[in-house]
C-alpha positions in Angstrom: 190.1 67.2 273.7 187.4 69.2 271.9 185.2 67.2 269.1 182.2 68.8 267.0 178.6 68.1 268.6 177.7 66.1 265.7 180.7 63.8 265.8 179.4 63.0 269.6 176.0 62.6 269.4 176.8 60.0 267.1 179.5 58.7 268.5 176.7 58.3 271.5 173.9 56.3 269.3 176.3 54.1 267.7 178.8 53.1 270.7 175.7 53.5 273.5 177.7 51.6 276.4 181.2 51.9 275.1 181.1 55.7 274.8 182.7 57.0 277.8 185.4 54.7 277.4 186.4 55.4 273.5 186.1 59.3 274.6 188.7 58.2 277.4 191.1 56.6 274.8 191.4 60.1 272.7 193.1 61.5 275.7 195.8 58.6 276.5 199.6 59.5 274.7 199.8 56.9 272.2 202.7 54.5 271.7 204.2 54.0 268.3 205.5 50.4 267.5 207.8 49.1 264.5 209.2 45.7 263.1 212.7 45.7 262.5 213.8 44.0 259.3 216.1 41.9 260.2 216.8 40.9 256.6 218.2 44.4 255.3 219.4 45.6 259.2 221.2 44.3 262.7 219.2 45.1 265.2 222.5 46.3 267.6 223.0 48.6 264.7 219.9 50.3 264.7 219.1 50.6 268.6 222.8 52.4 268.1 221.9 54.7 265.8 218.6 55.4 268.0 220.8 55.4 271.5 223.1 58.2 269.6 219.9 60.1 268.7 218.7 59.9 271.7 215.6 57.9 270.6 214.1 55.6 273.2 212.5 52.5 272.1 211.5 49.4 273.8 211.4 45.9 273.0 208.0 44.2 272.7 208.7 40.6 273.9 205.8 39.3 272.9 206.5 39.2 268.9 210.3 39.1 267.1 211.9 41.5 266.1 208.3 44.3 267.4 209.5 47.4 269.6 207.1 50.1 270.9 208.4 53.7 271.2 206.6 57.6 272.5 204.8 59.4 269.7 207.0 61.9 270.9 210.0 60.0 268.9 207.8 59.3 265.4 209.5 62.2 263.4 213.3 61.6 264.5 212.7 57.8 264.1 211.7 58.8 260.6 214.9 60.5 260.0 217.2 57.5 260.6 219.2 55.1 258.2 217.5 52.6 260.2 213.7 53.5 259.0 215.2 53.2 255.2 216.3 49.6 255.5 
């Protein structure tokens, strides 16, 4: 990933030690993530609708109800019942 020169150098001054790491993270595929309302939605309902959209999610363990999907999925995920509950 290309960035201006000025964007950089200051990127440089202000992270100093951290730099070569935070340039590192620009490159990685990013992970989306969602909460599932419960409330307004069954959660066998929605990963449904997502398994017959072919939309893969998976479920973060570590909080209720959290589950982390490919950036790749963002738009179609968008285009569910599911994202309008």
């Amino acid at each position: 990933m290309s960035f201006p020169q000025q964007f950089t150098e200051r990127l440089k001054a202000f992270l100093v030690q951290d730099y070569t790491s935070v340039m590192n993270g620009f490159s990685l595929k990013r992970k989306g993530s969602f909460r599932m309302n419960t409330l307004l939605a069954r959660e066998e309902e929605v990963l449904e609708e997502f398994k017959m959209k072919n939309i893969v999610v998976e479920k973060y363990d570590a909080i209720s109800g959290v589950f982390t999907f490919d950036k790749e999925y963002d738009y179609a995920i968008k285009g569910t019942d599911a994202f309008y509950k």
